[in-house]
C-alpha positions in Angstrom: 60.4 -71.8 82.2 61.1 -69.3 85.0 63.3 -70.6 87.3 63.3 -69.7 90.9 66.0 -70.8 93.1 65.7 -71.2 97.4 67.6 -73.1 99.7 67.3 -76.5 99.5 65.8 -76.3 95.4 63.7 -74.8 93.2 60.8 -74.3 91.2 59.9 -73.9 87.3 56.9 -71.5 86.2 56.1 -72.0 82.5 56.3 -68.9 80.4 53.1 -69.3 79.2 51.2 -69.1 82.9 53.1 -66.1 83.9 52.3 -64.3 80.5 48.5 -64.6 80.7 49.0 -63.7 84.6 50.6 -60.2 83.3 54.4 -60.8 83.7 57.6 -62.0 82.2 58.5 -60.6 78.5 57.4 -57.1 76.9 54.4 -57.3 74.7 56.5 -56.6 71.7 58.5 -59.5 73.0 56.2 -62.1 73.2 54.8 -61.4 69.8 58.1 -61.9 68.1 59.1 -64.5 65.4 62.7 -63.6 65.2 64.0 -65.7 68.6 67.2 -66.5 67.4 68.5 -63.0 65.8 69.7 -65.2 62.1 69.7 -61.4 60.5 72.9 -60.3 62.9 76.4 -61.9 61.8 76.6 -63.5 64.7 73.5 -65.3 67.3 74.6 -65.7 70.7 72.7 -67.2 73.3 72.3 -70.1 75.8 69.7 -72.1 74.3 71.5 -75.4 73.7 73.9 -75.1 76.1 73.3 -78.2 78.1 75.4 -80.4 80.5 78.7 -79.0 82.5 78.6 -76.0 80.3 75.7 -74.8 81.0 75.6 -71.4 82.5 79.3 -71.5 81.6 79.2 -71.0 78.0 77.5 -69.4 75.2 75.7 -70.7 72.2 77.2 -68.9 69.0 75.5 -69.3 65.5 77.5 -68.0 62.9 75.2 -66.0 60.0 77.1 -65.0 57.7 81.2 -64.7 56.3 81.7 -61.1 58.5 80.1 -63.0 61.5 83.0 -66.3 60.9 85.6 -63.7 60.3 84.7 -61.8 63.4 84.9 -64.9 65.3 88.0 -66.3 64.2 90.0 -63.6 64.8 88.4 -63.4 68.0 89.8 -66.7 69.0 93.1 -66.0 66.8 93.1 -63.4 69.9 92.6 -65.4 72.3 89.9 -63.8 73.5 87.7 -67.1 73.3 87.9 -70.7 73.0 85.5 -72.3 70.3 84.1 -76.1 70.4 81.8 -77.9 68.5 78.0 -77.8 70.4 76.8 -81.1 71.8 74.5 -83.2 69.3 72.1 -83.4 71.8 72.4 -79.1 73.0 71.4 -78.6 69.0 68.5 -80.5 69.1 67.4 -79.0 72.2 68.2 -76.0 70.9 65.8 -76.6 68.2 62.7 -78.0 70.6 63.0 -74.5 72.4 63.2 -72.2 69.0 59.8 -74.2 67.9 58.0 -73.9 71.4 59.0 -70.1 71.3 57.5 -69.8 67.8 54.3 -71.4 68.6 54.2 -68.8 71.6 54.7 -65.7 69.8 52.0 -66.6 66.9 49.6 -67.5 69.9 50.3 -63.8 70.8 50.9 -62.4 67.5 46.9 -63.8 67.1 45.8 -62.2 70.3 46.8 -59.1 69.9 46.1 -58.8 66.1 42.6 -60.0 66.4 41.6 -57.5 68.9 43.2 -54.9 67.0 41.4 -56.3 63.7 37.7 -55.5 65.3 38.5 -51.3 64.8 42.1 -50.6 64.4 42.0 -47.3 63.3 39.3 -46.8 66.4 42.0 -48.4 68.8 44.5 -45.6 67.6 42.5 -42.8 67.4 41.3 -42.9 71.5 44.6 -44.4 72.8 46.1 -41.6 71.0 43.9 -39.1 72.4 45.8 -39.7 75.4 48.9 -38.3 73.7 50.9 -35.4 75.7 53.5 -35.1 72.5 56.7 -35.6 74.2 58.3 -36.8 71.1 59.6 -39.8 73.2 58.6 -42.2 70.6 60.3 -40.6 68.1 63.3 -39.2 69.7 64.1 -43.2 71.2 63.2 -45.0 67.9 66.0 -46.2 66.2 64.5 -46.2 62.6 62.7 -42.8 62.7 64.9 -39.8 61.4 62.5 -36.9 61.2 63.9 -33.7 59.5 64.5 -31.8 62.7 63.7 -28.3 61.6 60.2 -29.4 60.5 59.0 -31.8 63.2 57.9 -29.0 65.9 57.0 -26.8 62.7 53.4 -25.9 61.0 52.2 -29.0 58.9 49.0 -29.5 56.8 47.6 -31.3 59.7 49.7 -31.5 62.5 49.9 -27.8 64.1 52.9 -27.3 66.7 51.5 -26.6 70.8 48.4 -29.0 70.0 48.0 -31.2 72.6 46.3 -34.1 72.4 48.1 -33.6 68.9 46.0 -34.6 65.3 46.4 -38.6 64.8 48.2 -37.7 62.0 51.0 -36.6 64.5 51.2 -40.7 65.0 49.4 -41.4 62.0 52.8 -40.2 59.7 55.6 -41.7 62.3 53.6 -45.0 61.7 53.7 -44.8 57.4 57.4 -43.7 57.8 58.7 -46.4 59.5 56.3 -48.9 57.7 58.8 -50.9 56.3 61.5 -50.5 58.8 60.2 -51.1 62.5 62.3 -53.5 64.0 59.3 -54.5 66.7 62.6 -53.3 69.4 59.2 -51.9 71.8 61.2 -48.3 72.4 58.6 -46.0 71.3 55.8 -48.1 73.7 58.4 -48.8 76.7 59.1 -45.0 77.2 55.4 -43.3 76.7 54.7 -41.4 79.3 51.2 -42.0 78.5 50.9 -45.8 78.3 50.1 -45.6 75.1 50.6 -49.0 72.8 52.2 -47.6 70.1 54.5 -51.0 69.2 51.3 -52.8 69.2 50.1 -50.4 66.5 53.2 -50.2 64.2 54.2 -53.7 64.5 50.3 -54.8 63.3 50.6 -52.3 60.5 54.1 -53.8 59.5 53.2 -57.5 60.0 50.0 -56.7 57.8 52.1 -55.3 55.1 54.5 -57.7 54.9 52.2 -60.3 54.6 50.3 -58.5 51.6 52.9 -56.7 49.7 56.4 -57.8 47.8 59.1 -55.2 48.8 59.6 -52.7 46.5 63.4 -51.9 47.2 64.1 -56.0 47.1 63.6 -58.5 50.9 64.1 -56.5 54.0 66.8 -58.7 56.3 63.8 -58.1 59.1 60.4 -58.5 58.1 58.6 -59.1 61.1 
């Protein structure tokens, strides 16, 4: 819920009514299945934080031996204290993961299906809009074009076109096929609006759900 303080107490909107009302999380957001980040070495949040600690403390799950390390000598430090989370903050903590998940399929399903009807249709006239800033490729951080060649003659992508071929987007979106991270960047700063997360993550979700890696399991497949 959305919380919303006011003298004398306070109201809770759900997630879900604000969402289909236009507001609360980025698109890229709400279609996520990684709500608890188990990939990092350490997950820290406030989900299961309950009772006098709450809004005092932080939730921290440890993933991995360089996230336990990390945090031990943190509190070797004494930069933080460390206690053992509240039975009852773990299972809450669960409760909310599993509501969260169920929210971002529902999304994941929304915004895949409507994509499914002509995909490469979508991309082609939202692309068109395209004023070839380079935005989503200068703020993406899993795209390392060869600098030299980006703004250079291609086959099919010829520098000063604007609206640029689709292949302009069409050859960001192959490259970072197996790498987009779903962070939202590349659609969050287009000048144009265009929904260029929407596109790359359907493309990756798609893959990953139809091919085995060929360089062994990504740490993020979303």
């Amino acid at each position: 819920q959305f919380i919303i303080e006011y003298e004398g107490g306070h109201k809770g909107i759900s997630i879900d009514e604000l969402e289909e009302e236009g507001f609360g999380r980025r698109s890229n957001c709400r279609r996520c299945l990684y709500k608890v980040p188990r990939q990092a070495d350490l997950a820290c949040g406030n989900w299961g934080v309950i009772g006098d600690k709450a809004g005092k403390a932080t939730f921290v799950e440890v993933c991995s031996d360089k996230g336990a390390d990390l945090l031990s000598r943190a509190v070797k430090a004494g930069a933080l204290k460390t206690e053992a989370p509240n039975p009852k903050g773990i299972e809450i903590r669960g409760k909310v993961e599993g509501a969260m998940l169920k929210l971002g399929e529902k999304w994941r399903k929304k915004d895949f299906d409507a994509l499914g009807k002509d995909l490469w249709g979508s991309i082609q006239k939202e692309t068109s809009r395209c004023i070839k800033c380079y935005s989503c490729i200068e703020n993406c951080p899993v795209c390392f074009p060869v600098e030299e060649s980006l703004k250079a003659k291609q086959y099919m992508v010829k520098p000063g076109e604007v609206p640029p071929n689709p292949m302009f987007h069409m050859r960001r979106f192959a490259h970072i096929s197996d790498s987009c991270v779903n962070c939202g960047q590349c659609e969050e700063l287009c000048a144009m609006d265009i929904p260029l997360a929407k596109f790359s993550h359907a493309i990756r979700a798609e893959g990953d759900a139809t091919y085995e890696p060929k360089l062994g399991k990504s740490a993020y497949s979303n």
